[in-house]
N, C-alpha and C positions, 0 to 999 in steps of 0.2 A: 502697137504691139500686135503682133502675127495672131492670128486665129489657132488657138491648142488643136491637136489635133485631136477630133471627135471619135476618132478609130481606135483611140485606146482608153475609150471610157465605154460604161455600157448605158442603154435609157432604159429605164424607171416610169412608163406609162402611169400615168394618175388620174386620167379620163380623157373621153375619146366621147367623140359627137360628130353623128354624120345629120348634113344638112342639105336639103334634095330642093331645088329651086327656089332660094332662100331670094326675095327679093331686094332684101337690102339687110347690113349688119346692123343689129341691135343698137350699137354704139358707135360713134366714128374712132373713139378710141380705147386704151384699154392700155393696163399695166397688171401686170402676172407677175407672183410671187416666184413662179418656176418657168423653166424654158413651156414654150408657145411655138405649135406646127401649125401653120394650115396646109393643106395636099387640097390643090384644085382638080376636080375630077370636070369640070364646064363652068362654063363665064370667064371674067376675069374680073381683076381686081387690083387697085393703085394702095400703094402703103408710103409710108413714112417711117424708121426704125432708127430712133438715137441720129438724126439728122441724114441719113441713109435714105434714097427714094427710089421708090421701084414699083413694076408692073409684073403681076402673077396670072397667069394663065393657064389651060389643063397641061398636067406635065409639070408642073412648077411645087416646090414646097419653100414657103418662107418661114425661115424659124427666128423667133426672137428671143430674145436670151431674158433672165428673170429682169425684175425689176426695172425697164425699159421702155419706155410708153410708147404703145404701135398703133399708127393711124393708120387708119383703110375705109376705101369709098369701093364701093363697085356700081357701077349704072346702068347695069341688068341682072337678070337671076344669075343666082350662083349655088351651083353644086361642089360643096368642101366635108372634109374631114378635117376637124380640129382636133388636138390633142395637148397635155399638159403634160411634163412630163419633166422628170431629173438625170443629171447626165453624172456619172459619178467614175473616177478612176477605179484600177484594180485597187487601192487600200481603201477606199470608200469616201475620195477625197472629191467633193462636188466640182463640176467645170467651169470654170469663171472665165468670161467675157462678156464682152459690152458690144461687141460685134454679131449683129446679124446675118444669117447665112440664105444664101437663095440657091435651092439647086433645081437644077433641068435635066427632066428625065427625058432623053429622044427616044427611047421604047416606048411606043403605050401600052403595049402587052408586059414589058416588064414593070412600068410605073402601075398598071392594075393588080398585078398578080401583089407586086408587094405592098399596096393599100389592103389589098383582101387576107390578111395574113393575120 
């Protein structure tokens, strides 16, 4: 099933945490009742998402969708902003998938501006 598209829902931030040369994550894994951002601003970082595997780096935001268990290791510090959040249509219909999204921002001046926002 195709990925809905995210452009005609709006998000719903539910908390936000920035973490400045974090040595390693808390946990290797984790399951969110709501969608899950990380935005790496340094380091990088290997995940696992719904059998999905991939590498984040500064410029990179992986988002996991709710109820989705996401592993992640990183093997130096890291600087991210993580974020909880609901993604809901215009009737207020929440956005379901099971698919996790990785985007790459090639701006760093556009990937900082819209982290600082």
């Amino acid at each position: 099933m195709p990925f809905p598209s995210p452009w005609t829902h709006s998000a719903t931030v539910i908390r936000h945490n920035y973490f400045h040369n974090k040595e390693q994550f808390e946990r290797d894994s984790d399951l969110y009742p709501v969608w899950a951002c990380f935005a790496v601003e340094k380091g990088e970082f290997r995940y696992e998402i719904g059998g999905i595997n991939g590498h984040a780096l500064m410029g990179n935001m992986v988002i996991c969708p709710p109820n989705v268990r996401f592993h992640r290791t990183t093997y130096n510090p890291i600087t991210f902003h993580f974020f909880l959040f609901t993604w809901t249509g215009t009737a207020g219909e929440p956005l379901h998938s099971h698919v996790p999204l990785h985007l790459s921002i090639s701006t760093r001046e556009r990937y900082f501006s819209s982290l600082s926002l």
